[in-house]
C-alpha positions, 0 to 999 in steps of 0.5 A: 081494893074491891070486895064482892060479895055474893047474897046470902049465906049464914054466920057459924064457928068461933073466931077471935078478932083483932086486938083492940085498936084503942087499947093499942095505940094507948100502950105504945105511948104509955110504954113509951114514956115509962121507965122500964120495958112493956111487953104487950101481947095481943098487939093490933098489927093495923095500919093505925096502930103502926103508925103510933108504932113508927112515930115514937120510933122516930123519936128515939123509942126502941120498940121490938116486933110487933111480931104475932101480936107481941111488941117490947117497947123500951120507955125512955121515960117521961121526958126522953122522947127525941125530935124526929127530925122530919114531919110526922106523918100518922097516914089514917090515924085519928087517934093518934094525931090527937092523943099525940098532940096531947103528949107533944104540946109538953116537950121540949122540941118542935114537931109537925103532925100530919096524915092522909087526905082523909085525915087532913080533913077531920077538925082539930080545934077540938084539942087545939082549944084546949092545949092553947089553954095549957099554954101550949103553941099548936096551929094548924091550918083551918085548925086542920092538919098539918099540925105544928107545935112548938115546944119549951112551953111551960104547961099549966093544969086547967079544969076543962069541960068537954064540949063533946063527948069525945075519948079521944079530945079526954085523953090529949088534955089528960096527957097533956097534964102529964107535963103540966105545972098542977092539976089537970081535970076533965068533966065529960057530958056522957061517959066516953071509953075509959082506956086512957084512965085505966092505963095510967093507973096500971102504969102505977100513975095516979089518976082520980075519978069523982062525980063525973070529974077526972083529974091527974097531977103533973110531975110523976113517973110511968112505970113499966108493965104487961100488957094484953090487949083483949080483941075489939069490940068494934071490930066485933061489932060486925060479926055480932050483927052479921049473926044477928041478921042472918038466919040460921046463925051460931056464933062464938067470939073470944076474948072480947073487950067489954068495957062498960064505955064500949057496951053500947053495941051490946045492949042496943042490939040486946034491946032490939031482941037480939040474942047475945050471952056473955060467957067466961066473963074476966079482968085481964090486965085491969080491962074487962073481957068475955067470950061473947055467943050470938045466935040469930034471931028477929030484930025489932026497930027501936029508937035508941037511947041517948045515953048508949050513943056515947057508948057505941059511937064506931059501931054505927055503921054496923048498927045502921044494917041491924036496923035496916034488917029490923022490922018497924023503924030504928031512930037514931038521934044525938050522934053528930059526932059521926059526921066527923069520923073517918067520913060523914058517916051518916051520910056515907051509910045513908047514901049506900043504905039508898044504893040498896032500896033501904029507905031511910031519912038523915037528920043533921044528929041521926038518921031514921032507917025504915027496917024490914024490906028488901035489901037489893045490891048494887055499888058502894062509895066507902069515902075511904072509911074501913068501917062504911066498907065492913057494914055493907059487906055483912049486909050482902046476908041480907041482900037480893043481889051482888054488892060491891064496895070500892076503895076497901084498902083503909080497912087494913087500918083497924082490922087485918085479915078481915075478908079472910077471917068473914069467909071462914065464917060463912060471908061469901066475900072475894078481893080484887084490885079495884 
Protein backbone atom coordinates (compact mmCIF):
# COMPACT_ATOMS: atom_id res chain seq x y z
CA UNK A 1 0.00 0.00 0.00
CA UNK A 2 0.98 3.64 -1.25
CA UNK A 3 -0.20 6.68 0.72
CA UNK A 4 -0.46 10.29 -1.25
CA UNK A 5 -0.59 13.05 -0.01
CA UNK A 6 -1.59 16.57 -1.30
CA UNK A 7 0.30 19.69 0.56
CA UNK A 8 -1.09 21.66 3.14
CA UNK A 9 -4.14 21.60 4.89
CA UNK A 10 -4.84 22.17 8.69
CA UNK A 11 -5.44 19.77 11.96
CA UNK A 12 -9.07 20.38 13.87
CA UNK A 13 -11.53 18.21 15.83
CA UNK A 14 -11.19 15.65 18.68
CA UNK A 15 -9.93 12.24 17.98
CA UNK A 16 -8.96 9.11 20.08
CA UNK A 17 -6.31 7.03 18.71
CA UNK A 18 -5.65 3.61 19.26
CA UNK A 19 -4.86 1.83 22.36
CA UNK A 20 -1.52 1.55 23.35
CA UNK A 21 0.59 -0.89 21.84
CA UNK A 22 2.84 -1.78 25.01
CA UNK A 23 -0.04 -1.65 27.10
CA UNK A 24 -1.59 -4.50 25.03
CA UNK A 25 1.07 -6.79 24.35
CA UNK A 26 1.72 -6.87 28.34
CA UNK A 27 -1.86 -7.72 29.13
CA UNK A 28 -2.40 -10.62 26.99
CA UNK A 29 0.80 -12.20 28.46
CA UNK A 30 0.24 -11.20 31.86
CA UNK A 31 -3.62 -12.51 31.36
CA UNK A 32 -2.31 -15.38 30.18
CA UNK A 33 -0.29 -16.59 33.05
CA UNK A 34 -2.98 -15.51 35.77
CA UNK A 35 -5.34 -17.73 37.55
CA UNK A 36 -8.75 -16.39 36.59
CA UNK A 37 -10.17 -14.40 33.43
CA UNK A 38 -8.88 -10.77 32.42
CA UNK A 39 -10.99 -8.81 30.44
CA UNK A 40 -9.19 -5.82 28.88
CA UNK A 41 -11.20 -2.96 27.29
CA UNK A 42 -9.58 -0.49 24.72
CA UNK A 43 -7.50 -3.49 23.16
CA UNK A 44 -5.06 -2.34 20.06
CA UNK A 45 -6.78 -4.50 17.33
CA UNK A 46 -2.89 -4.06 15.49
CA UNK A 47 -0.76 -6.39 13.85
CA UNK A 48 1.73 -6.68 16.61
CA UNK A 49 -0.70 -7.12 19.08
CA UNK A 50 -2.49 -10.13 17.21
CA UNK A 51 0.52 -11.60 17.09
CA UNK A 52 0.96 -11.79 20.90
CA UNK A 53 -2.77 -12.72 20.57
CA UNK A 54 -2.29 -16.06 18.48
CA UNK A 55 1.11 -17.02 20.04
CA UNK A 56 -0.38 -17.71 23.41
CA UNK A 57 -3.43 -19.10 21.61
CA UNK A 58 -1.17 -21.89 20.32
CA UNK A 59 -0.08 -22.64 23.42
CA UNK A 60 -3.16 -23.68 24.80
CA UNK A 61 -4.68 -19.98 26.10
CA UNK A 62 -8.55 -19.43 25.38
CA UNK A 63 -8.73 -15.70 24.71
CA UNK A 64 -12.24 -14.02 23.40
CA UNK A 65 -12.40 -11.38 20.94
CA UNK A 66 -10.76 -9.17 20.66
CA UNK A 67 -13.90 -7.50 19.46
CA UNK A 68 -14.21 -3.44 19.40
CA UNK A 69 -11.30 -3.38 21.67
CA UNK A 70 -12.54 -5.90 24.11
CA UNK A 71 -10.61 -9.20 24.69
CA UNK A 72 -11.26 -12.12 27.64
CA UNK A 73 -8.22 -14.04 28.26
CA UNK A 74 -8.73 -17.08 30.38
CA UNK A 75 -5.06 -17.75 32.21
CA UNK A 76 -4.13 -21.06 32.51
CA UNK A 77 -1.79 -19.91 35.36
CA UNK A 78 2.02 -19.57 35.69
CA UNK A 79 2.98 -22.78 34.50
CA UNK A 80 -0.06 -23.96 32.24
CA UNK A 81 1.23 -22.85 28.87
CA UNK A 82 1.32 -25.93 26.42
CA UNK A 83 4.09 -26.51 23.55
CA UNK A 84 2.65 -25.10 20.19
CA UNK A 85 3.43 -27.65 18.29
CA UNK A 86 4.85 -25.52 15.44
CA UNK A 87 7.53 -22.57 15.26
CA UNK A 88 5.93 -19.44 16.40
CA UNK A 89 5.94 -16.76 14.25
CA UNK A 90 5.28 -13.05 15.72
CA UNK A 91 5.47 -11.30 11.83
CA UNK A 92 6.68 -7.66 12.89
CA UNK A 93 6.84 -7.85 16.68
CA UNK A 94 9.83 -6.54 18.46
CA UNK A 95 8.17 -6.71 21.42
CA UNK A 96 6.89 -9.73 21.75
CA UNK A 97 9.72 -11.85 20.54
CA UNK A 98 11.68 -10.29 23.32
CA UNK A 99 9.39 -10.03 26.25
CA UNK A 100 8.40 -13.69 25.11
CA UNK A 101 11.75 -15.14 25.30
CA UNK A 102 11.67 -13.95 28.55
CA UNK A 103 8.49 -15.91 29.55
CA UNK A 104 9.60 -19.01 27.26
CA UNK A 105 13.38 -19.50 28.50
CA UNK A 106 11.39 -20.92 31.98
CA UNK A 107 8.88 -23.53 30.53
CA UNK A 108 9.14 -26.82 30.47
CA UNK A 109 8.94 -27.29 26.77
CA UNK A 110 11.04 -26.43 23.46
CA UNK A 111 9.93 -23.78 21.29
CA UNK A 112 11.30 -21.84 18.05
CA UNK A 113 10.27 -17.89 17.56
CA UNK A 114 10.46 -16.13 14.50
CA UNK A 115 8.87 -13.17 12.21
CA UNK A 116 9.23 -11.31 9.22
CA UNK A 117 12.34 -10.21 7.17
CA UNK A 118 12.43 -7.13 9.19
CA UNK A 119 12.16 -8.83 12.29
CA UNK A 120 14.73 -11.30 11.26
CA UNK A 121 17.16 -8.63 11.36
CA UNK A 122 16.97 -6.64 14.37
CA UNK A 123 19.70 -7.99 17.26
CA UNK A 124 18.91 -10.46 19.76
CA UNK A 125 21.76 -10.87 21.90
CA UNK A 126 20.31 -8.17 24.04
CA UNK A 127 18.15 -10.56 25.76
CA UNK A 128 20.06 -13.91 24.77
CA UNK A 129 23.10 -12.56 27.35
CA UNK A 130 20.87 -12.34 29.75
CA UNK A 131 18.97 -15.34 30.09
CA UNK A 132 22.09 -17.34 29.31
CA UNK A 133 23.09 -15.89 32.46
CA UNK A 134 19.52 -17.19 34.05
CA UNK A 135 20.57 -20.24 32.78
CA UNK A 136 18.44 -20.42 30.08
CA UNK A 137 19.29 -22.44 26.51
CA UNK A 138 18.19 -19.86 23.73
CA UNK A 139 20.34 -19.21 20.27
CA UNK A 140 19.70 -17.77 17.52
CA UNK A 141 21.59 -17.31 14.58
CA UNK A 142 24.11 -14.38 14.59
CA UNK A 143 22.08 -14.14 17.99
CA UNK A 144 19.27 -12.99 15.29
CA UNK A 145 16.00 -14.70 14.81
CA UNK A 146 14.83 -17.65 14.40
CA UNK A 147 15.35 -17.99 18.07
CA UNK A 148 15.01 -21.59 19.87
CA UNK A 149 14.88 -22.15 23.20
CA UNK A 150 14.95 -25.49 24.90
CA UNK A 151 12.99 -25.82 27.83
CA UNK A 152 13.61 -27.83 31.48
CA UNK A 153 16.05 -25.13 32.72
CA UNK A 154 16.26 -24.79 36.01
CA UNK A 155 16.47 -20.67 36.19
CA UNK A 156 18.28 -18.62 38.67
CA UNK A 157 17.71 -14.72 39.62
CA UNK A 158 20.55 -12.71 38.69
CA UNK A 159 21.30 -9.07 39.30
CA UNK A 160 21.66 -7.61 36.06
CA UNK A 161 22.97 -4.13 34.74
CA UNK A 162 21.05 -3.06 31.44
CA UNK A 163 23.84 -2.09 28.96
CA UNK A 164 21.15 0.02 27.37
CA UNK A 165 18.54 1.54 28.08
CA UNK A 166 15.86 -0.73 26.72
CA UNK A 167 11.95 -1.59 28.28
CA UNK A 168 11.86 -4.19 26.24
CA UNK A 169 15.63 -6.29 27.29
CA UNK A 170 13.90 -5.00 31.29
CA UNK A 171 11.01 -7.02 30.79
CA UNK A 172 12.26 -10.32 29.08
CA UNK A 173 14.74 -10.47 32.51
CA UNK A 174 11.70 -9.38 34.84
CA UNK A 175 9.63 -12.23 33.20
CA UNK A 176 12.08 -14.11 33.15
CA UNK A 177 12.54 -14.09 37.05
CA UNK A 178 9.08 -14.97 37.09
CA UNK A 179 10.58 -18.74 36.92
CA UNK A 180 13.61 -18.43 38.37
CA UNK A 181 14.96 -19.93 41.89
CA UNK A 182 15.27 -16.20 44.07
CA UNK A 183 15.66 -12.58 43.16
CA UNK A 184 15.78 -11.41 39.79
CA UNK A 185 16.90 -7.44 39.59
CA UNK A 186 17.57 -4.95 36.87
CA UNK A 187 19.41 -1.59 37.17
CA UNK A 188 18.81 0.65 34.33
CA UNK A 189 21.18 3.45 32.80
CA UNK A 190 18.07 6.06 32.01
CA UNK A 191 14.35 5.38 33.00
CA UNK A 192 12.72 3.42 30.26
CA UNK A 193 8.64 2.84 30.21
CA UNK A 194 7.42 1.16 33.50
CA UNK A 195 4.39 -0.90 32.12
CA UNK A 196 5.98 -4.46 32.81
CA UNK A 197 6.42 -3.18 36.61
CA UNK A 198 3.02 -1.38 36.88
CA UNK A 199 1.21 -4.46 35.65
CA UNK A 200 2.60 -6.97 37.86
CA UNK A 201 1.69 -4.93 40.70
CA UNK A 202 -1.83 -4.73 39.32
CA UNK A 203 -1.56 -8.55 38.76
CA UNK A 204 -1.32 -8.69 42.78
CA UNK A 205 2.69 -9.54 42.04
CA UNK A 206 4.97 -8.18 43.98
CA UNK A 207 7.65 -6.22 42.32
CA UNK A 208 10.03 -3.60 44.32
CA UNK A 209 11.61 -0.61 43.30
CA UNK A 210 14.74 0.98 45.18
CA UNK A 211 17.39 3.93 43.87
CA UNK A 212 16.99 2.93 40.25
CA UNK A 213 17.02 -0.97 41.03
CA UNK A 214 13.96 -3.29 40.34
CA UNK A 215 13.83 -6.66 41.82
CA UNK A 216 10.89 -9.56 42.01
CA UNK A 217 11.04 -13.15 43.46
CA UNK A 218 10.30 -16.01 41.59
CA UNK A 219 7.44 -18.61 42.92
CA UNK A 220 4.30 -16.48 42.91
CA UNK A 221 1.12 -16.39 41.72
CA UNK A 222 -0.76 -13.92 38.91
CA UNK A 223 -3.93 -13.17 39.50
CA UNK A 224 -6.72 -11.79 37.52
CA UNK A 225 -7.79 -8.46 36.86
CA UNK A 226 -9.54 -5.53 34.22
CA UNK A 227 -7.91 -3.84 32.36
CA UNK A 228 -8.33 -0.55 30.26
CA UNK A 229 -5.75 0.36 28.06
CA UNK A 230 -5.65 4.33 27.94
CA UNK A 231 -4.88 5.22 23.53
CA UNK A 232 -0.91 5.44 22.56
CA UNK A 233 0.82 8.01 23.19
CA UNK A 234 3.12 7.02 20.39
CA UNK A 235 0.60 6.97 18.12
CA UNK A 236 -0.38 10.26 19.27
CA UNK A 237 2.70 11.54 18.69
CA UNK A 238 1.89 12.05 15.22
CA UNK A 239 -0.95 14.28 15.28
CA UNK A 240 0.24 16.37 18.40
CA UNK A 241 2.92 17.48 16.06
CA UNK A 242 0.65 17.32 13.00
CA UNK A 243 -1.08 20.23 15.05
CA UNK A 244 1.94 21.86 16.15
CA UNK A 245 3.19 22.34 12.66
CA UNK A 246 0.42 23.44 10.70
CA UNK A 247 -1.10 26.56 10.91
CA UNK A 248 -4.28 27.49 12.00
CA UNK A 249 -4.59 24.01 13.96
CA UNK A 250 -6.99 23.05 17.01
CA UNK A 251 -6.60 20.03 18.27
CA UNK A 252 -8.06 17.64 21.34
CA UNK A 253 -6.91 13.74 21.86
CA UNK A 254 -8.69 11.90 24.32
CA UNK A 255 -7.64 9.50 26.98
CA UNK A 256 -4.09 9.35 26.24
CA UNK A 257 -1.30 7.34 28.12
CA UNK A 258 0.93 9.58 30.15
CA UNK A 259 3.09 7.93 31.80
CA UNK A 260 5.73 9.68 32.89
CA UNK A 261 8.52 7.08 31.12
CA UNK A 262 6.44 7.80 27.99
CA UNK A 263 6.55 11.90 28.50
CA UNK A 264 9.38 12.80 26.67
CA UNK A 265 7.48 13.74 23.50
CA UNK A 266 5.39 15.91 25.62
CA UNK A 267 7.96 17.95 26.85
CA UNK A 268 10.47 18.04 24.08
CA UNK A 269 7.87 19.49 22.06
CA UNK A 270 6.69 21.85 24.93
CA UNK A 271 10.32 23.12 24.97
CA UNK A 272 10.56 23.81 21.53
CA UNK A 273 7.42 26.08 22.11
CA UNK A 274 4.79 24.16 21.26
CA UNK A 275 1.56 24.82 22.73
CA UNK A 276 0.27 21.54 24.42
CA UNK A 277 -2.13 21.52 27.79
CA UNK A 278 -3.12 18.51 29.51
CA UNK A 279 -6.72 18.23 30.42
CA UNK A 280 -9.00 15.67 32.96
CA UNK A 281 -5.87 14.46 34.18
CA UNK A 282 -6.59 10.64 35.70
CA UNK A 283 -5.47 6.99 36.96
CA UNK A 284 -7.28 4.19 35.02
CA UNK A 285 -6.24 0.90 35.82
CA UNK A 286 -3.25 1.96 37.92
CA UNK A 287 -1.77 3.93 34.46
CA UNK A 288 -1.99 7.51 34.03
CA UNK A 289 -4.00 9.28 31.16
CA UNK A 290 -5.28 12.78 29.91
CA UNK A 291 -6.89 14.39 27.45
CA UNK A 292 -4.13 16.17 25.70
CA UNK A 293 -5.34 19.85 23.73
CA UNK A 294 -2.67 21.19 21.04
CA UNK A 295 -2.99 24.23 19.10
CA UNK A 296 -0.46 25.64 16.41
CA UNK A 297 2.10 27.69 17.08
CA UNK A 298 6.06 28.57 15.86
CA UNK A 299 8.53 25.83 17.06
CA UNK A 300 12.15 26.69 17.98
CA UNK A 301 15.05 24.25 17.36
CA UNK A 302 16.59 22.87 20.30
CA UNK A 303 19.29 20.58 21.27
CA UNK A 304 17.17 18.02 23.14
CA UNK A 305 18.10 16.74 26.57
CA UNK A 306 19.94 13.62 27.04
CA UNK A 307 17.52 12.47 29.83
CA UNK A 308 14.12 12.82 27.68
CA UNK A 309 15.86 10.56 24.84
CA UNK A 310 14.98 7.33 26.79
CA UNK A 311 11.51 8.84 27.38
CA UNK A 312 10.66 9.48 23.83
CA UNK A 313 12.68 6.67 21.91
CA UNK A 314 9.57 5.73 19.10
CA UNK A 315 8.58 9.30 18.88
CA UNK A 316 11.74 10.29 16.91
CA UNK A 317 10.52 9.95 13.75
CA UNK A 318 7.86 12.44 14.31
CA UNK A 319 10.16 14.75 16.28
CA UNK A 320 12.53 14.89 13.29
CA UNK A 321 9.25 16.73 11.15
CA UNK A 322 8.66 19.09 14.58
CA UNK A 323 12.48 19.82 13.88
CA UNK A 324 12.61 20.17 10.42
CA UNK A 325 9.49 22.65 10.56
CA UNK A 326 11.39 24.44 13.48
CA UNK A 327 13.23 27.73 13.00
CA UNK A 328 17.11 27.51 14.08
CA UNK A 329 18.60 23.97 14.32
CA UNK A 330 17.43 20.67 16.67
CA UNK A 331 20.45 18.30 17.61
CA UNK A 332 19.68 15.24 18.74
CA UNK A 333 22.66 13.27 20.35
CA UNK A 334 22.41 9.60 22.53
CA UNK A 335 19.73 7.70 20.52
CA UNK A 336 21.56 5.15 18.89
CA UNK A 337 19.25 2.80 19.83
CA UNK A 338 17.16 3.99 16.82
CA UNK A 339 19.40 2.41 14.71
CA UNK A 340 18.11 -0.89 15.65
CA UNK A 341 13.94 -0.34 15.36
CA UNK A 342 11.95 -1.67 12.91
CA UNK A 343 14.71 0.11 10.46
CA UNK A 344 17.68 2.38 10.83
CA UNK A 345 15.72 5.06 11.69
CA UNK A 346 18.19 7.71 11.62
CA UNK A 347 19.16 6.92 8.41
CA UNK A 348 15.68 6.12 7.22
CA UNK A 349 14.12 9.87 8.09
CA UNK A 350 17.65 11.40 7.08
CA UNK A 351 17.36 9.80 3.91
CA UNK A 352 13.64 10.75 3.12
CA UNK A 353 14.35 14.23 5.16
CA UNK A 354 16.88 14.57 2.00
CA UNK A 355 14.17 13.60 -0.33
CA UNK A 356 12.24 16.80 0.61
CA UNK A 357 15.46 19.55 0.68
CA UNK A 358 15.55 19.37 4.67
CA UNK A 359 19.26 19.60 5.29
CA UNK A 360 20.31 17.60 7.78
CA UNK A 361 23.40 15.87 8.94
CA UNK A 362 23.41 12.02 10.64
CA UNK A 363 25.78 11.58 13.47
CA UNK A 364 26.44 7.78 14.38
CA UNK A 365 24.03 8.37 17.93
CA UNK A 366 21.51 11.60 16.30
CA UNK A 367 21.53 13.50 13.66
CA UNK A 368 21.17 17.47 13.56
CA UNK A 369 18.30 18.87 11.24
CA UNK A 370 18.56 22.40 9.86
CA UNK A 371 14.81 23.44 10.64
CA UNK A 372 12.87 26.61 9.02
CA UNK A 373 13.32 26.09 5.20
CA UNK A 374 11.18 24.93 2.53
CA UNK A 375 9.77 21.57 2.62
CA UNK A 376 9.43 20.06 -1.28
CA UNK A 377 7.76 16.75 -1.93
CA UNK A 378 8.91 13.71 -3.90
CA UNK A 379 9.11 9.98 -2.74
CA UNK A 380 9.54 8.29 0.37
CA UNK A 381 11.43 4.65 0.98
CA UNK A 382 9.77 3.48 4.49
CA UNK A 383 12.07 0.31 4.85
CA UNK A 384 8.91 -1.12 5.92
CA UNK A 385 8.89 0.73 9.08
CA UNK A 386 4.72 2.32 10.02
CA UNK A 387 6.52 5.00 12.16
CA UNK A 388 9.02 6.33 8.90
CA UNK A 389 5.53 6.24 6.80
CA UNK A 390 3.18 8.03 9.40
CA UNK A 391 6.08 11.16 9.96
CA UNK A 392 6.45 11.82 6.36
CA UNK A 393 2.66 11.79 5.92
CA UNK A 394 2.13 14.65 8.31
CA UNK A 395 5.08 16.44 6.98
CA UNK A 396 2.97 16.78 3.43
CA UNK A 397 1.22 20.10 5.94
CA UNK A 398 4.32 21.58 5.58
CA UNK A 399 5.32 20.58 1.98
CA UNK A 400 5.26 22.45 -1.29
CA UNK A 401 4.41 19.65 -3.16
CA UNK A 402 3.07 16.02 -3.55
CA UNK A 403 4.60 12.97 -1.31
CA UNK A 404 4.24 9.79 -1.72
CA UNK A 405 5.52 7.05 0.67
CA UNK A 406 5.77 3.39 -0.46
CA UNK A 407 5.36 0.18 1.39
CA UNK A 408 2.78 1.59 3.86
CA UNK A 409 1.29 -2.09 4.65
CA UNK A 410 3.31 -2.28 8.46
CA UNK A 411 1.54 0.82 9.55
CA UNK A 412 -1.26 -1.57 10.34
CA UNK A 413 1.19 -3.24 12.94
CA UNK A 414 0.68 -0.29 15.60
CA UNK A 415 -2.16 1.88 14.40
CA UNK A 416 -5.13 0.78 12.25
CA UNK A 417 -7.18 3.04 10.65
CA UNK A 418 -4.48 5.62 10.82
CA UNK A 419 -5.25 7.09 6.84
CA UNK A 420 -8.79 7.27 7.78
CA UNK A 421 -8.81 8.81 11.09
CA UNK A 422 -5.61 11.58 9.50
CA UNK A 423 -8.37 12.45 6.73
CA UNK A 424 -10.83 13.39 9.14
CA UNK A 425 -8.91 15.50 10.58
CA UNK A 426 -7.75 17.85 8.18
CA UNK A 427 -4.56 15.48 6.48
CA UNK A 428 -5.22 15.41 2.60
CA UNK A 429 -4.30 11.47 2.44
CA UNK A 430 -5.45 8.69 -0.08
CA UNK A 431 -4.37 4.89 -0.45
CA UNK A 432 -3.72 2.89 -3.41
CA UNK A 433 -2.33 -0.60 -4.02
CA UNK A 434 1.45 0.26 -4.64
Amino acid sequence: MEFKLMPGGTINGEARVPGDKSISHRAIMLGALAEGTTRVTGFLEGEDALATVAAFRSMGVKIDGPEDGEVEIHGVGLHGLKAPGHTLDVGNSGTTIRLLSGLLAGQSFDVELTGDVSLQQRPMGRVIDPLTRMGADISGPDSKPPLRIRGSKNLQGIHYDLPMASAQVKSCVLLAGLYAEGCTSVTEPAPTRDHTERMLRGFAYKVKQNNGVISLSGGGTLKATDIDVPADISSAAFFLVAACIAPGSDLLLTHVGINPTRMGVLNILSLMGADITLKNEREVGGEPVADIHVRYAPLKGIEIPPDQVPLAIDEFPALFIAAACAEGRTILRGAEELRVKESDRIAAMAEGLNTLGVKNEVLEDGIIIEGGGTIGGGVIHTYHDHRIAMSFAIAALRAEQEIRILDCDHVATSFPGFDALARGLGLQISTRAG
